[in-house]
N, C-alpha and C positions, 0 to 999 in steps of 0.2 A: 553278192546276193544271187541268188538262184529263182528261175520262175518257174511257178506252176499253173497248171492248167485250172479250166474254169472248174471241172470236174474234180479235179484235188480240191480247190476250195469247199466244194460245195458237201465235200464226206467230212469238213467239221463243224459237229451241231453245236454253233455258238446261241445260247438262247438266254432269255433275259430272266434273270429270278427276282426274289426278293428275300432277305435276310430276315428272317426269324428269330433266328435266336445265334447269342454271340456269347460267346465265353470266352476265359482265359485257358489260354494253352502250355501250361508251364512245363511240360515233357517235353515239347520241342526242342532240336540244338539252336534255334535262332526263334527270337521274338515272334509270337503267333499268335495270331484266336482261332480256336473252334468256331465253326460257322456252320447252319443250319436253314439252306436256301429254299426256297419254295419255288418251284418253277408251274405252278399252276397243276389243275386236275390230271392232266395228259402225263404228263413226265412225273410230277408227284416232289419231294422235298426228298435234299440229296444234303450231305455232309460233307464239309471242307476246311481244308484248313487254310490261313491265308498271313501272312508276313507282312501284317498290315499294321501294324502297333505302332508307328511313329507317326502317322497323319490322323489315327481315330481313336475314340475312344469306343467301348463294347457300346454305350450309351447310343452314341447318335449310329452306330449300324444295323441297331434293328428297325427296317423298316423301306430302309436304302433299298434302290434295284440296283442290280450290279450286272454283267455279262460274263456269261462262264459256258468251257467247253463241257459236255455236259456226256460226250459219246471216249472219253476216255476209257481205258480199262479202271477200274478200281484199283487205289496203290496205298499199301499203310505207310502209315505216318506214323508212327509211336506206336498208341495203343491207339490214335483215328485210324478209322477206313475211310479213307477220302476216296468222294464219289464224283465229282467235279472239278476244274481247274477254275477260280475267279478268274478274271482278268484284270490285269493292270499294266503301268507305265512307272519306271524306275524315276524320279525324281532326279536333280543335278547331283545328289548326296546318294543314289542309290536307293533312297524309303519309295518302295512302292506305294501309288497312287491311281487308286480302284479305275476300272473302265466302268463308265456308268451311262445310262441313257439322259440327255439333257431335258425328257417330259415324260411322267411316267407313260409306259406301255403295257399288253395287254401281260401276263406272265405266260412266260412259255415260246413269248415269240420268237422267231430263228433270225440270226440278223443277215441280212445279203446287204 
């Protein structure tokens, strides 16, 4: 593992959203939903896709806050333009497992 500095950390704007709207993402080559985050007035609602299909259903993610890098460039996906990264944690099997705040938060906040 390699270290960086505090100023590398602090160029990625990981910030808290809320899921919106969740779809199925059947174009993808691996299991996905369309994801449609709201990160508050400041930032505004951004597009993603997420390899989340094995722990949720579209049902219970609208609503969720989640953590997502949010200063990516934009990169298509199929026929998405994904505007943010979710984050998550690979499970013992590999199914990711969303980064989430444990009480909600303000939206938009930046996490340090």
């Amino acid at each position: 593992m390699s270290t960086i500095s505090w100023d590398d950390f602090a160029k990625v704007e990981l910030r808290v959203g809320r899921i919106i709207k969740a779809e199925p993402f059947p174009e993808a080559r691996k299991p996905a939903y369309k994801l449609v985050v709201d990160f508050g007035p400041e930032i505004g609602q951004r597009k993603s896709s997420a390899q989340i299909t094995s722990h949720y259903t579209l049902d219970e993610l609208v609503g969720k806050q989640v953590v997502a890098v949010i200063n990516f460039p934009p990169k298509q996906i199929g026929p998405l333009m994904s505007e943010c990264l979710v984050t998550g944690f690979p499970d013992e099997n590999g199914a990711v497992v969303l980064c989430v705040p444990d009480k909600d938060v303000p939206l938009g906040g930046k996490l340090f």
